[in-house]
Short mmCIF file of the C-alpha atoms (twelve columns), coordinates in Angstrom:
data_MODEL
# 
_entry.id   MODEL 
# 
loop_
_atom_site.group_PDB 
_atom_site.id 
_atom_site.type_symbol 
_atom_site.label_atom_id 
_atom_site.label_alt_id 
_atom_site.label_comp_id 
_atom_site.label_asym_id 
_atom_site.label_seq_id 
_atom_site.Cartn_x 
_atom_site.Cartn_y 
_atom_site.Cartn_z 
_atom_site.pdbx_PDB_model_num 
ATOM 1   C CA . UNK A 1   0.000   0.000  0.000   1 
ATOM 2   C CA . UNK A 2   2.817   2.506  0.560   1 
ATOM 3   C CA . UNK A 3   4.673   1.806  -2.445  1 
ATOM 4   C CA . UNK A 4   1.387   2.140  -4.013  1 
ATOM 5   C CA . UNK A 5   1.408   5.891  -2.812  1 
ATOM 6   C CA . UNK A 6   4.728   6.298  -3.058  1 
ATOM 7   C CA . UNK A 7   4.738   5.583  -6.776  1 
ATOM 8   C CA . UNK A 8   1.605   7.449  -7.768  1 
ATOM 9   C CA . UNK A 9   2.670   10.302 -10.086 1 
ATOM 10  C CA . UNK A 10  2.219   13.649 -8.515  1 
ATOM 11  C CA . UNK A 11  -0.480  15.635 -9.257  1 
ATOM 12  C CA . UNK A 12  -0.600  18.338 -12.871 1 
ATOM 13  C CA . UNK A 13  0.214   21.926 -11.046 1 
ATOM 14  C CA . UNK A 14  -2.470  24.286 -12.139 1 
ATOM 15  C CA . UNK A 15  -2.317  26.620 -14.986 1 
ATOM 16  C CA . UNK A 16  -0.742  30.040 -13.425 1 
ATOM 17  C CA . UNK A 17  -3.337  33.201 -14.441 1 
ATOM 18  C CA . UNK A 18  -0.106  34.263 -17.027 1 
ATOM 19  C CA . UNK A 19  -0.133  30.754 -18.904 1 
ATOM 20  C CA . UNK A 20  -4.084  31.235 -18.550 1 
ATOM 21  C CA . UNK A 21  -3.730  35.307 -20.721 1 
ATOM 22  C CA . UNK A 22  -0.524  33.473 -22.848 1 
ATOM 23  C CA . UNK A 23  -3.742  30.674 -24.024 1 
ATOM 24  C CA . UNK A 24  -5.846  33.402 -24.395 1 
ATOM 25  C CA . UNK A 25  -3.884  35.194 -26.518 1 
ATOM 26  C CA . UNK A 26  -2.864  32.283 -28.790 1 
ATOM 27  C CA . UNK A 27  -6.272  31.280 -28.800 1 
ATOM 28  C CA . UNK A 28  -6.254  29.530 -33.021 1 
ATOM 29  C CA . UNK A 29  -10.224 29.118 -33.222 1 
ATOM 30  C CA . UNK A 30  -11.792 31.378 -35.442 1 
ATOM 31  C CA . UNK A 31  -14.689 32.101 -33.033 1 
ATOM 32  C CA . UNK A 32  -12.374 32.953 -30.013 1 
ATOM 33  C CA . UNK A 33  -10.799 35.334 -32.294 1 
ATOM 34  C CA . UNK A 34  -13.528 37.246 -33.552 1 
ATOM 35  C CA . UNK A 35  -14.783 37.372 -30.128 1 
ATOM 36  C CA . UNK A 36  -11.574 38.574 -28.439 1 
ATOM 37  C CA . UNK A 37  -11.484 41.199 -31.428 1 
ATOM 38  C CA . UNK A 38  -15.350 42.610 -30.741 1 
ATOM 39  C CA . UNK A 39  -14.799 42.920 -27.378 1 
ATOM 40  C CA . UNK A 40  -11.156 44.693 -27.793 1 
ATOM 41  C CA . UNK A 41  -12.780 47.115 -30.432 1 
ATOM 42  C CA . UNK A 42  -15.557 47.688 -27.734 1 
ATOM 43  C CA . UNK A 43  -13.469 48.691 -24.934 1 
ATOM 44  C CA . UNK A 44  -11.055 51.001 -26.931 1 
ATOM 45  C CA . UNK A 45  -14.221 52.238 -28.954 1 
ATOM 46  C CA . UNK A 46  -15.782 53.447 -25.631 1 
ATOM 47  C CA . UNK A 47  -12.417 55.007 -24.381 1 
ATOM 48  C CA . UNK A 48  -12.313 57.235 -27.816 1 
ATOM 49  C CA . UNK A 49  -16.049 57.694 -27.425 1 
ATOM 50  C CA . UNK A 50  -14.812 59.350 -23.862 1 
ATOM 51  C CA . UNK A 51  -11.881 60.857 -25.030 1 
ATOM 52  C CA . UNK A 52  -13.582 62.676 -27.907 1 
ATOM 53  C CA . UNK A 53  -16.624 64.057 -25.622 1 
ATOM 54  C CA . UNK A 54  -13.752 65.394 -23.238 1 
ATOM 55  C CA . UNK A 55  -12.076 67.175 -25.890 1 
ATOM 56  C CA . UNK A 56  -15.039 69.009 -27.090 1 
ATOM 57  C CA . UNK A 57  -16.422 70.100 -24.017 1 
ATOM 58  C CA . UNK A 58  -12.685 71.489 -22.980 1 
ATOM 59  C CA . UNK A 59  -12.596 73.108 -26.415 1 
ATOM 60  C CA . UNK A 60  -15.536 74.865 -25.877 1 
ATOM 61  C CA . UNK A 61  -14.928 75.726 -22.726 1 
ATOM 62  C CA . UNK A 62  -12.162 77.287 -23.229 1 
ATOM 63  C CA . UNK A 63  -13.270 79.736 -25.269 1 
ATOM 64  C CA . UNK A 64  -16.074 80.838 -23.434 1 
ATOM 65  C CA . UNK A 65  -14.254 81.092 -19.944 1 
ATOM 66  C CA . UNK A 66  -11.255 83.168 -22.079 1 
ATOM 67  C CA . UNK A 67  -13.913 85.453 -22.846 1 
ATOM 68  C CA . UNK A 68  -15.547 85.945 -18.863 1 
ATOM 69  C CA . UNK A 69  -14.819 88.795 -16.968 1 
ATOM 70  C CA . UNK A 70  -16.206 87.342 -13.348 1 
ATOM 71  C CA . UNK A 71  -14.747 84.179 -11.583 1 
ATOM 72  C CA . UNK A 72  -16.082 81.269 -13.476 1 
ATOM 73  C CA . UNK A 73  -15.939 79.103 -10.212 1 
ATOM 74  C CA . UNK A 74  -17.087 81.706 -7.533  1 
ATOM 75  C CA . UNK A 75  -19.394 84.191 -9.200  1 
ATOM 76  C CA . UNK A 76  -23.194 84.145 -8.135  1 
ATOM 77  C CA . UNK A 77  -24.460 85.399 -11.720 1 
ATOM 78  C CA . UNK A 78  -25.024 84.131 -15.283 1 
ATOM 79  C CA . UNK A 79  -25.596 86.815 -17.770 1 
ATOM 80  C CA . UNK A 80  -23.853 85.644 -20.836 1 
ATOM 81  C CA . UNK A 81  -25.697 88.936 -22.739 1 
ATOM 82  C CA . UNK A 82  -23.669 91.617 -20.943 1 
ATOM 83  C CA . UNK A 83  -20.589 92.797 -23.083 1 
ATOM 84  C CA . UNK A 84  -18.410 91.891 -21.262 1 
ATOM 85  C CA . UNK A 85  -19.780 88.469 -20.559 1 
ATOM 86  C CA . UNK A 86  -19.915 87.182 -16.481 1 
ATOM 87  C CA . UNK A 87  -21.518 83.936 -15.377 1 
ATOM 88  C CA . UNK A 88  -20.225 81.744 -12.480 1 
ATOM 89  C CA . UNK A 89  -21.220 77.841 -11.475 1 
ATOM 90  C CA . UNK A 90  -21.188 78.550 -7.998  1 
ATOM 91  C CA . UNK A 91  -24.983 78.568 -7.628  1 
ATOM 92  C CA . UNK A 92  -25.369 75.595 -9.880  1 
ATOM 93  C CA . UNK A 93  -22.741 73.313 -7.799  1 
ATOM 94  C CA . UNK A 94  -23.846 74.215 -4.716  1 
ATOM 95  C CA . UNK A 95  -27.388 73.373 -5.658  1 
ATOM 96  C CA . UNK A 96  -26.545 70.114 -7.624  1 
ATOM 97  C CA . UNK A 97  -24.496 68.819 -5.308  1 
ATOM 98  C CA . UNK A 98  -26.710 69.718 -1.828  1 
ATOM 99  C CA . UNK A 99  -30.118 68.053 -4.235  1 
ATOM 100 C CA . UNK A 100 -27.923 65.280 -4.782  1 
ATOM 101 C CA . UNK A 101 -26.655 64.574 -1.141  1 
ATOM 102 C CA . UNK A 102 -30.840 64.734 0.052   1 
ATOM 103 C CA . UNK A 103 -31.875 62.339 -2.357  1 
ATOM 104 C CA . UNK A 104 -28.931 60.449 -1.918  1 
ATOM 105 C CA . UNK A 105 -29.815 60.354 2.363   1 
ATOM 106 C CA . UNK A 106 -33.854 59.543 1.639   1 
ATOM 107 C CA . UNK A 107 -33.720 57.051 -0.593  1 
ATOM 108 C CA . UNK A 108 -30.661 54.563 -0.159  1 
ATOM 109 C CA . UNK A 109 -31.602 53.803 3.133   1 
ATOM 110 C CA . UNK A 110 -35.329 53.178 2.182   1 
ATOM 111 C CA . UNK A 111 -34.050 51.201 -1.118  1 
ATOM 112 C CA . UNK A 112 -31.829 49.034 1.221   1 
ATOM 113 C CA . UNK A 113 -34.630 48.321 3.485   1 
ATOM 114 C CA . UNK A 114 -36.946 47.477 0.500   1 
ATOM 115 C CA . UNK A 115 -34.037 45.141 -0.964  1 
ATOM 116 C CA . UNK A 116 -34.052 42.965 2.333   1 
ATOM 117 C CA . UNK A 117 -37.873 43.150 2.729   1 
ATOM 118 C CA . UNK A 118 -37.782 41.591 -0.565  1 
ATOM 119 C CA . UNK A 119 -35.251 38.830 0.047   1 
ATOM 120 C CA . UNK A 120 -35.684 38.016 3.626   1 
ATOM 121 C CA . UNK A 121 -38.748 38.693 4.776   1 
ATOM 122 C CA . UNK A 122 -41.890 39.110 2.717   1 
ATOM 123 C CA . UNK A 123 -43.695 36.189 1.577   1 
ATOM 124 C CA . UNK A 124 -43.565 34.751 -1.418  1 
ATOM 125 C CA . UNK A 125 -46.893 35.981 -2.769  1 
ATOM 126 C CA . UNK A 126 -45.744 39.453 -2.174  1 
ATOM 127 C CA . UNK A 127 -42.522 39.902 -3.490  1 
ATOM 128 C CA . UNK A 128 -43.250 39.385 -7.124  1 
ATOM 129 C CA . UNK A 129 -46.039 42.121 -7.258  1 
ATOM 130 C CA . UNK A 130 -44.032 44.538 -5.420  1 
ATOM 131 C CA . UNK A 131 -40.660 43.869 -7.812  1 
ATOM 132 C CA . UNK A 132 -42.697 44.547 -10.163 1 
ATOM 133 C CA . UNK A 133 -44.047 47.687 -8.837  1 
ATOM 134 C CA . UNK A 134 -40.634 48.698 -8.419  1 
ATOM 135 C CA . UNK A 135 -39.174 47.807 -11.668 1 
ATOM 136 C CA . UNK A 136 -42.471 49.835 -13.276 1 
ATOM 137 C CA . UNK A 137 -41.040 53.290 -11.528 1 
ATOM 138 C CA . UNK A 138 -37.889 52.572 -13.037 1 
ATOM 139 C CA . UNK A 139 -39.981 52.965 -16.587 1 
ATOM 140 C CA . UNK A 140 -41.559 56.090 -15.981 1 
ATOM 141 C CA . UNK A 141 -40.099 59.129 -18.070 1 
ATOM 142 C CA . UNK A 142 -38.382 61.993 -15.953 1 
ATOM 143 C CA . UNK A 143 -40.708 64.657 -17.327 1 
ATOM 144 C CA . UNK A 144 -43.851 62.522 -15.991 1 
ATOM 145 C CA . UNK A 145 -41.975 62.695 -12.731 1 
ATOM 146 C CA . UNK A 146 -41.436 66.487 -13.151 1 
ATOM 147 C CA . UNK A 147 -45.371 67.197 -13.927 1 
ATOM 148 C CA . UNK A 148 -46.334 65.042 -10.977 1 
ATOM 149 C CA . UNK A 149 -43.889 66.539 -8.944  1 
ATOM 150 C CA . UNK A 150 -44.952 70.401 -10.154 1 
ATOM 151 C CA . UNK A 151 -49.358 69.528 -9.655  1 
ATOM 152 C CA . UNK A 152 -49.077 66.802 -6.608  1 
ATOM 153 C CA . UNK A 153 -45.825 67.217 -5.045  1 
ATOM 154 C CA . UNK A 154 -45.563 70.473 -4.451  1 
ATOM 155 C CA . UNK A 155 -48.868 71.763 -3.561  1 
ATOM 156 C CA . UNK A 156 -48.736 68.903 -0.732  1 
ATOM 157 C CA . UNK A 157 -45.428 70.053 0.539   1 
ATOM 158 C CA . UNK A 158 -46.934 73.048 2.748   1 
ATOM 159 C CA . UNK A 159 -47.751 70.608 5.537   1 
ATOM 160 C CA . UNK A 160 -44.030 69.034 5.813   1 
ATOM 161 C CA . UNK A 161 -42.032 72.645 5.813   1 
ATOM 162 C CA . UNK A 162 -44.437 74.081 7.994   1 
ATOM 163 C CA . UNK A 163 -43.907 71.089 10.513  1 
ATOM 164 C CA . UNK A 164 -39.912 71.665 9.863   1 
ATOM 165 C CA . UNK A 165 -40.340 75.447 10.677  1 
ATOM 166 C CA . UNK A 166 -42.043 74.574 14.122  1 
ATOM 167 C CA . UNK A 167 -39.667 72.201 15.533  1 
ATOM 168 C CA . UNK A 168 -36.262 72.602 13.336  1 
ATOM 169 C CA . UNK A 169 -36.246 76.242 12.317  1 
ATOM 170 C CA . UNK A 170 -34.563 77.249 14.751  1 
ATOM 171 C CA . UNK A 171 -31.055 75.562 12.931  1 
ATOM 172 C CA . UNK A 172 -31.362 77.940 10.001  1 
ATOM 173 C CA . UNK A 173 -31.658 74.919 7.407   1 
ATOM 174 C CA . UNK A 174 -34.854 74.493 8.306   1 
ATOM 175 C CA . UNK A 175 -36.981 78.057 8.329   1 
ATOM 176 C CA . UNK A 176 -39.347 78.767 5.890   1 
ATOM 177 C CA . UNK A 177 -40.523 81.647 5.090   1 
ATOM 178 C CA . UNK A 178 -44.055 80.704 3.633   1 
ATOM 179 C CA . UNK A 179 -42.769 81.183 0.527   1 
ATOM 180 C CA . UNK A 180 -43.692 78.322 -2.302  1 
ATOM 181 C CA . UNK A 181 -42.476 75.270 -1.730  1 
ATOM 182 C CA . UNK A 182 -40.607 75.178 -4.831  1 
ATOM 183 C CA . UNK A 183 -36.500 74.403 -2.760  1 
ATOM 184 C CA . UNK A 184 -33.751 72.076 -3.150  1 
ATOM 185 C CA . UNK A 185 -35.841 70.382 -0.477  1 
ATOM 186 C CA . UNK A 186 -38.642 69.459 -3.028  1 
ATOM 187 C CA . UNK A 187 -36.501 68.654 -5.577  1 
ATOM 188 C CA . UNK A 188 -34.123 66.627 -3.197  1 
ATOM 189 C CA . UNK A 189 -37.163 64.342 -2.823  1 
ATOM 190 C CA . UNK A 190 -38.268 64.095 -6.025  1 
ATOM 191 C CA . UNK A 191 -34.661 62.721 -7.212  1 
ATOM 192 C CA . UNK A 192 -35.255 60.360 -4.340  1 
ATOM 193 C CA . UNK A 193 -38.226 59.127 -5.800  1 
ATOM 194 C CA . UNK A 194 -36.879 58.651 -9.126  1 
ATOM 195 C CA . UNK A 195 -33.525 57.135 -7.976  1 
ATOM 196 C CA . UNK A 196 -35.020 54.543 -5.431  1 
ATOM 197 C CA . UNK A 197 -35.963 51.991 -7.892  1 
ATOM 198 C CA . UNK A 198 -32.600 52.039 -9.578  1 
ATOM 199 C CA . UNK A 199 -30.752 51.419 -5.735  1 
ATOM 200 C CA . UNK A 200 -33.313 48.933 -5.220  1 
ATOM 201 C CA . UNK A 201 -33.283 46.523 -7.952  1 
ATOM 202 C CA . UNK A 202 -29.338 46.645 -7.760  1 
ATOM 203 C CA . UNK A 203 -29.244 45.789 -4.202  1 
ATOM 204 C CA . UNK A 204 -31.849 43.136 -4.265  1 
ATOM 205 C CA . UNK A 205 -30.099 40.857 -7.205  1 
ATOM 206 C CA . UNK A 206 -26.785 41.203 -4.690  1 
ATOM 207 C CA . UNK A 207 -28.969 40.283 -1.490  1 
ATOM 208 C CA . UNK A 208 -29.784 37.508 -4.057  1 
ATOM 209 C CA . UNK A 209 -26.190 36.201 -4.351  1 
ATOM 210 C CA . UNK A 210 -25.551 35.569 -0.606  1 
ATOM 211 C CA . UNK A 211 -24.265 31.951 -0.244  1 
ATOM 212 C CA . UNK A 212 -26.927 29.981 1.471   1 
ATOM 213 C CA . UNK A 213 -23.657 28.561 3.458   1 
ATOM 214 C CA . UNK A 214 -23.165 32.024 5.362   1 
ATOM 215 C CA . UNK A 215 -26.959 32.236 6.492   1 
ATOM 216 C CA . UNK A 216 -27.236 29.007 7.549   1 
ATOM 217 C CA . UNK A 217 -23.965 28.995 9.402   1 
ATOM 218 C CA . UNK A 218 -25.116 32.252 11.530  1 
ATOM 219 C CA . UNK A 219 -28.629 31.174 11.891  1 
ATOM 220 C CA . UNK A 220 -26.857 27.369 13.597  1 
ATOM 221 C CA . UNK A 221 -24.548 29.978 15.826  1 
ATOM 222 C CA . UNK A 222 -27.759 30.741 17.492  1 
ATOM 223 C CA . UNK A 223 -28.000 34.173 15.331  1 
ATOM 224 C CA . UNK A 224 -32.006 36.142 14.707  1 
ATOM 225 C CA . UNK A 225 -32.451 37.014 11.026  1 
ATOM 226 C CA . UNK A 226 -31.992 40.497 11.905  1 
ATOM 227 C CA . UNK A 227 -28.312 38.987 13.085  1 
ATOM 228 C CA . UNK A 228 -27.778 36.948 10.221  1 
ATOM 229 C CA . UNK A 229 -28.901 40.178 7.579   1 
ATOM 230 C CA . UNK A 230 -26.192 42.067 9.813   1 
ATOM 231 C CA . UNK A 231 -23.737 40.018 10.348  1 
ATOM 232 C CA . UNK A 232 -23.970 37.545 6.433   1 
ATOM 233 C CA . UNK A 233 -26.239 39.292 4.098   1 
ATOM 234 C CA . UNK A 234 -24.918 43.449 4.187   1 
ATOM 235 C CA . UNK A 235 -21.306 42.606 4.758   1 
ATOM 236 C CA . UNK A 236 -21.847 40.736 1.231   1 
ATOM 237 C CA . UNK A 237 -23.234 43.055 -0.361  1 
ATOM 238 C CA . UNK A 238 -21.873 46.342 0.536   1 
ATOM 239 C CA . UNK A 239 -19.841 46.610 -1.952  1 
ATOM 240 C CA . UNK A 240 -23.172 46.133 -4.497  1 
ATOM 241 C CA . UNK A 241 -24.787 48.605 -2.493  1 
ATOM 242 C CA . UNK A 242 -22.254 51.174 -2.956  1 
ATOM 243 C CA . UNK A 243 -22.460 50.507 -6.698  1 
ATOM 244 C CA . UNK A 244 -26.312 50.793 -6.670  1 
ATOM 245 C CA . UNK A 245 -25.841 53.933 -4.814  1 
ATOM 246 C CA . UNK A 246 -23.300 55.783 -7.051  1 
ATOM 247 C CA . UNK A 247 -25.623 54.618 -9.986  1 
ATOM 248 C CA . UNK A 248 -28.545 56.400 -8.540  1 
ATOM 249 C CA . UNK A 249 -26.239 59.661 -7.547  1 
ATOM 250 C CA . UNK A 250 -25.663 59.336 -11.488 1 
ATOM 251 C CA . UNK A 251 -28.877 59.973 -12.449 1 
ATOM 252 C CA . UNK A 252 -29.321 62.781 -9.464  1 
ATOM 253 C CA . UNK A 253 -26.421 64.540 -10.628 1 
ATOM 254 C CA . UNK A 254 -27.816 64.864 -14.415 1 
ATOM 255 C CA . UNK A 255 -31.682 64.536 -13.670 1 
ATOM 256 C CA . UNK A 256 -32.717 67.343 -15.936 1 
ATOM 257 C CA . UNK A 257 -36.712 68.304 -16.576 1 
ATOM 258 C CA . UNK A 258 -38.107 66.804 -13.630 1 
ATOM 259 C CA . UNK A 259 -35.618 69.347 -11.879 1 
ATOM 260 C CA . UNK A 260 -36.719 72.139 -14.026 1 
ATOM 261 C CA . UNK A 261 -40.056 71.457 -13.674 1 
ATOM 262 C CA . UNK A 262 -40.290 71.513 -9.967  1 
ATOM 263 C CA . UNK A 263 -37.505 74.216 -9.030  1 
ATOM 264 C CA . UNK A 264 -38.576 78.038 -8.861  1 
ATOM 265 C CA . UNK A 265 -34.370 79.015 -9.909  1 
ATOM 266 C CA . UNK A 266 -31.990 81.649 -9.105  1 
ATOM 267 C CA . UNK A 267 -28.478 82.458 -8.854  1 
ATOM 268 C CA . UNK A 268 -28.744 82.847 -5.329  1 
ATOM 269 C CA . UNK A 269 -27.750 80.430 -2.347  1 
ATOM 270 C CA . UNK A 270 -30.563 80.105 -0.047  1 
ATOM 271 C CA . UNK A 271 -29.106 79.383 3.632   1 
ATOM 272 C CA . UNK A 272 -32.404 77.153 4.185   1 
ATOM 273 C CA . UNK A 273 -33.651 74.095 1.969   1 
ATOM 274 C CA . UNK A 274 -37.225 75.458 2.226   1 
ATOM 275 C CA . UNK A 275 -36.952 78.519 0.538   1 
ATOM 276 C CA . UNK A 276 -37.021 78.862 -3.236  1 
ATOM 277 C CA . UNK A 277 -34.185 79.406 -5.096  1 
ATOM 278 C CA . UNK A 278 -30.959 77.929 -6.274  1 
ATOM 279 C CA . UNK A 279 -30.125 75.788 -9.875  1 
ATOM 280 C CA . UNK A 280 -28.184 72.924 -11.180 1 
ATOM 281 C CA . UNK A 281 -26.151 72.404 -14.234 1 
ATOM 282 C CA . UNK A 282 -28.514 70.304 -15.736 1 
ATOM 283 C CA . UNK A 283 -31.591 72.582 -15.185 1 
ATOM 284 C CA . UNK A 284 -29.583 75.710 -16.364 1 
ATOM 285 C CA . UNK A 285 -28.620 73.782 -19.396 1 
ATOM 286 C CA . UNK A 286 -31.838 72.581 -20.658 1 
ATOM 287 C CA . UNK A 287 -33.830 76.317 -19.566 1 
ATOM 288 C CA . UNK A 288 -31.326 78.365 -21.633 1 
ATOM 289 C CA . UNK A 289 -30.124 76.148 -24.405 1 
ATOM 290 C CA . UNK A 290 -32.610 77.152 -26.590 1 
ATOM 291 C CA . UNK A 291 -32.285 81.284 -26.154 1 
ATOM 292 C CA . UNK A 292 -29.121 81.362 -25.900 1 
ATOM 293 C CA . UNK A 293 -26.075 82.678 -28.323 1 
ATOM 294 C CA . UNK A 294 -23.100 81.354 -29.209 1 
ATOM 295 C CA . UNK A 295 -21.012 82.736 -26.394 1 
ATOM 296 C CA . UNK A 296 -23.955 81.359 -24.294 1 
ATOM 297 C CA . UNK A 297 -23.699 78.221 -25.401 1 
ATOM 298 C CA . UNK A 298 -20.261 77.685 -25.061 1 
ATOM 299 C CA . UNK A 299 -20.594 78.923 -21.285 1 
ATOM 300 C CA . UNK A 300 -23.146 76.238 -20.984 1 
ATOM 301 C CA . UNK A 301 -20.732 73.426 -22.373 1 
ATOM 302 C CA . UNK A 302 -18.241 75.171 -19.675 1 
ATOM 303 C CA . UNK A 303 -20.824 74.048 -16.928 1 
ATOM 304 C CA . UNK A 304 -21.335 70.564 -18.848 1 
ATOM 305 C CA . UNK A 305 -17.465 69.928 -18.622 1 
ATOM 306 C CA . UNK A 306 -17.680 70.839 -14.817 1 
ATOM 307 C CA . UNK A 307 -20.998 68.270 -14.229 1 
ATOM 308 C CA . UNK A 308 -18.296 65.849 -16.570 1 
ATOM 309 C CA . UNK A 309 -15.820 65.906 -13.942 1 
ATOM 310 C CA . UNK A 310 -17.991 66.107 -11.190 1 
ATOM 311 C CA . UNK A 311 -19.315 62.845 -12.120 1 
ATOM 312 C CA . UNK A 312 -16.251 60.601 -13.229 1 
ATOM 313 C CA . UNK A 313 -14.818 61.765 -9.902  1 
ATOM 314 C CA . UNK A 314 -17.878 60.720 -8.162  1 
ATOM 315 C CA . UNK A 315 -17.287 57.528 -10.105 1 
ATOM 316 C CA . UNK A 316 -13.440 56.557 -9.314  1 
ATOM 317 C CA . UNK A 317 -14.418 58.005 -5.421  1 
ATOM 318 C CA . UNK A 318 -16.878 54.427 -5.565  1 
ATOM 319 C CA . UNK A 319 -14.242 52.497 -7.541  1 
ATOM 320 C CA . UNK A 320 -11.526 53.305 -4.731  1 
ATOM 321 C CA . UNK A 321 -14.319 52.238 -2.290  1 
ATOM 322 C CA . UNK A 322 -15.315 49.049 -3.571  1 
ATOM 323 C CA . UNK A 323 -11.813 48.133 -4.016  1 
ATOM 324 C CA . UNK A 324 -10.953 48.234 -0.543  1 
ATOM 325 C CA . UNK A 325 -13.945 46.237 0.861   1 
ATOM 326 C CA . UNK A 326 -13.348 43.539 -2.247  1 
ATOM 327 C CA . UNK A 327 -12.890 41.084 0.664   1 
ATOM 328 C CA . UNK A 328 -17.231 40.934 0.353   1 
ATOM 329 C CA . UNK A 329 -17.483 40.804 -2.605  1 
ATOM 330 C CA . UNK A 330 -19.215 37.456 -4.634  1 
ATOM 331 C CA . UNK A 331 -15.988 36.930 -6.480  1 
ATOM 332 C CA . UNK A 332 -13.734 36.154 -2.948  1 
ATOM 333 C CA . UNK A 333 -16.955 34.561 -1.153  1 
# 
């Protein structure tokens, strides 16, 4: 018996993730090669897709912030008829970026919530209506959000920012001035509303992918299922979450006519959400594309560029995130 084992040949080592790319690579079928060439052409298509779209919007930049005569960054005005020209983003990143952050605070928590309703705790009967509910929102157009927003939304909102007055005014943020409720606080809800099926339907297919193993092995350690959701199910899927979330901020950061449907603008910055006032890029784009000249337009790419990089930073900020929690992710499970 042991010179049985001692003469068995030792086992084939296994194929190092080099030799794996060198097989790749040398791949001789003609269907490996036409695939490996699509999906090549794809990924350098896209870059000069990205490239190309970055070079314009610089271009035309360019010119039009040569040609300003206030600080294109700080200046609380946009009056691209005056000769000289002076416009500013300040208004329109402060109020992108504070519309994004509410929607961003309603609705991932209450899409996260949904996602494990879904998964772990509604029955069976339930969770294929209510997907589908979810997956229907998802569908609707943003400028049927914007009308229902402008006629329902709004004229309901009186109740809430009076409430917020009475008992959080006091903070500044808060005080309204019984003005219409036409604020970054509407609209931060609104985004909400429009995001949350996106954050939901993400986070439920990765709720989805927890191994069975992990559940099972808290819920034998004694564990409740709010344990086992804390302690199996989000550590799993944080790192889907996260992507869910910075696909929703996506479409905050760019939601256009629902925006300018709902928002009363200005190039002022209101110290309180309640009271009317404010812009983002994509609402000043789309109100004075149409009107405006050529210098205008060009100082409208300008903001473009700026929403540009606003997002693709947004997007390597949740690319450096998920790569240092890849220890939950499906792949290392």
């Amino acid at each position: 018996m042991d010179t049985q084992i001692k003469d068995a040949p030792p086992p084939s080592p296994q194929p190092t993730v080099a030799e794996q790319k060198r097989a790749a690579r040398g791949a001789t079928r003609p269907g490996d090669r036409i695939f490996l060439g699509l999906s090549r052409g794809s990924g350098i298509l896209l870059l000069v897709i990205m490239a190309a779209i970055a070079v314009f919007l610089t271009y035309r930049a360019s010119i039009a912030i040569s040609k300003d005569e206030a600080n294109f960054f700080t200046a609380f005005e946009w009056n691209t008829q005056l000769i000289p020209p002076k416009f500013g983003i300040a208004v329109l990143a402060f109020g992108t970026i504070v519309s994004s952050i509410i929607a961003m605070a309603i609705a991932v928590p209450i899409a996260v919530a949904i996602a494990l309703f879904l998964t772990h705790y509604a029955p069976r009967k339930l969770r294929g209506p209510i997907a589908y509910v979810i997956d229907l929102l998802a569908a609707v157009p943003s400028i049927v959000y914007g009308l229902w927003g402008a006629l329902i939304l709004v004229p309901h909102m009186n109740g809430l920012y009076g409430w917020l007055n009475d008992y959080f005014g006091w903070t500044g943020i808060f005080s309204w001035q019984q003005g219409a409720p036409r604020s970054m606080l509407t609209v931060g809800i609104l985004l909400a509303i429009m995001i949350l099926p996106i954050i939901t339907n993400v986070s439920r297919e990765v709720f989805r992918q927890v191994p069975q193993m992990h559940e099972e092995a808290a819920l034998a350690l004694g564990a409740t299922r709010w344990e086992v959701i804390r302690m199996a199910v989000i550590p799993f899927g944080r790192s889907g979450v996260i992507s869910a979330s910075m696909l929703g901020l996506g479409r905050a950061l760019g939601e256009t006519m629902a925006v300018a449907t709902v928002l009363s603008p200005s190039f002022d910055i209101q110290a309180s959400l309640l009271d009317p006032g404010g812009g983002t890029f994509a609402q000043n784009i789309a109100s004075k594309f149409g009107e405006a000249s050529e210098l205008g337009r060009d100082a409208l790419i300008a903001s473009g560029l700026v929403l540009f990089v606003i997002t693709l930073l947004v997007n390597g900020a949740a690319r450096m995130i998920i790569a240092r929690r890849k220890e939950y992710s499906g792949a290392n499970a």
